[in-house]
Phi, psi and omega in degrees: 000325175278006184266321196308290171319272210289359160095000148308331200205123182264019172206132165209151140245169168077054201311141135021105178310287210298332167289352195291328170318324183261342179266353163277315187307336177256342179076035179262354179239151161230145192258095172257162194268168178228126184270092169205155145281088177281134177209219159230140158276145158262127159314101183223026152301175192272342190297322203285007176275350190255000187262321155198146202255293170330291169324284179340310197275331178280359180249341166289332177276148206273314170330295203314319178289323177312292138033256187309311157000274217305306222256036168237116167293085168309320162304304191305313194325302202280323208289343218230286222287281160263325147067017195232026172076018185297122182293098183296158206244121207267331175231204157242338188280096203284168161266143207112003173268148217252106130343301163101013162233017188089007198220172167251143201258356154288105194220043200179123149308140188237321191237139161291120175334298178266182209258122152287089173288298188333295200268349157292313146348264172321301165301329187245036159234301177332290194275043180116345203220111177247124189043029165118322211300111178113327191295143187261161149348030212285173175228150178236115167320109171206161198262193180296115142177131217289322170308309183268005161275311189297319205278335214265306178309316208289306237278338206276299163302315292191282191286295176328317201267330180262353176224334171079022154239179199231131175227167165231160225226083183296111169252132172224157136353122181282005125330319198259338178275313152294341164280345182274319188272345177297308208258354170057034162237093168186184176235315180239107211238133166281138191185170204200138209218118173254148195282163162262003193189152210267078189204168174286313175315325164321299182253034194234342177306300189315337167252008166269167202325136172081337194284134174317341221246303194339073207270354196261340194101339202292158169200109163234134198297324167301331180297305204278001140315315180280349185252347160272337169307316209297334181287308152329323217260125189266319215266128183279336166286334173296343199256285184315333147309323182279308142338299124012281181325308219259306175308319180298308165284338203263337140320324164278307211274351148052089180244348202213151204233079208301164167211312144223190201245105201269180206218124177280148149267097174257113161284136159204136204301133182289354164296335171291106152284171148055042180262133158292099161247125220265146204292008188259346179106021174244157180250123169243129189255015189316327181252003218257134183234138161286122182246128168338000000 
């Protein structure tokens, strides 16, 4: 960024969280979209009994996850928080993502922008834990970097204040945060999924049974039908219902905790013309001119 200001460098992404406000505002950054999810895993592996046999257990229920869902103000998160125009994200399938029929395929609220306290309540005194009372400890697993420590605090507050539970808060190196979430020692883990190709299928895969990516553990035997169908099925709309299908369990049974939709942030010399940048995260300069 200090290279940027002094005109060494006519591009950067991802500037200083804390400057993203004023460089949008002046119009020296722009917010363009990006097809990725920042979100959380819930542990709903068989490993987490051994990281806490409590926790676990209590993480197993589907209420509890909802739950926590519920009791996160996602609108505040981008407004207060990362500030780079980030979309709160309502599904996992972000928006602006491709069907692969001509449509976009995200088209259903799943989640409240803002936090439903009333029914996040009512869900975690239904599986047991009324205001909290009784609920163990949790942690939320996260690697360095100041943006995922403020959202990992709000979010932190953000369950205290509104469920009467208690979390703690791991920052470890992201070496050690990929090896934690591959292995599944953690309970709450930060993580993040950029597409790799402009379809649904990119973040909807990841979760079947077994998959290198799967850091929650989840396995449900109907998810992972549907989503071999939907890879079998040549006619795309027929396929996009199956897809549909498949978000929809996985929205129900809630292994993951969306929280927003990102967004690239580019600083750029207003003298750079014409660099394409594109929602998958390339800057293509095929066309791109510097003017004196």
């Amino acid at each position: 960024y200090s290279a940027f200001k002094t005109g060494q460098l006519d591009l950067i992404d991802k500037p200083p969280a804390a400057e993203i406000p004023g460089l949008l505002k002046d119009g020296t950054a722009k917010s363009y979209p990006y097809l990725g999810t920042y979100f959380y895993d819930i542990n709903v592996s068989p490993e987490a009994q051994s990281v806490n046999s409590q926790a676990a257990k209590v993480l197993s229920d589907a209420r509890v996850r909802k739950a926590l869902n519920l009791a996160i103000d996602r609108t505040s998160i981008v407004e207060k928080i990362s500030k780079g125009g980030e979309k709160p994200a309502t599904s996992f399938v972000p928006l602006g993502t491709s069907d692969s029929n001509g449509n976009e395929f995200t088209n259903k609220e799943y989640l409240p922008k803002t936090a439903d306290v009333s029914q996040a309540k009512k869900l975690l005194a239904e599986a047991g834990y009324p205001d909290g009372k009784g609920f163990p400890q949790l942690e939320i697993l996260y690697n360095t970097m100041q943006n995922h420590q403020n959202i990992a605090q709000a979010v932190q507050d953000m369950w205290k204040k509104n469920l009467g539970i208690n979390i703690t808060l791991r920052n470890v190196e992201r070496k050690v945060h990929l090896t934690d979430l591959q292995k599944h020692n953690f309970l709450l883990g930060r993580d993040g999924w950029i597409a790799d190709y402009n379809d649904a299928m990119t973040f909807l895969d990841m979760f079947t049974t077994g998959n290198g990516n799967n850091n929650t553990g989840y396995s449900n035997t109907k998810y992972d039908q549907l989503i071999a169908q939907a890879k079998a099925e040549p006619d795309k709309a027929k396929r996009a219902v199956l897809l549909h299908s498949a978000e929809d369990q996985l929205m129900t049974d809630l292994p993951i905790i969306p929280i927003y939709y990102y967004t690239e942030v580019v600083c750029m010399n207003k003298k750079l013309k014409n660099v394409h940048i594109s929602n998958l995260g390339f800057f293509i300069f095929r066309d791109a001119s510097l003017q004196k």
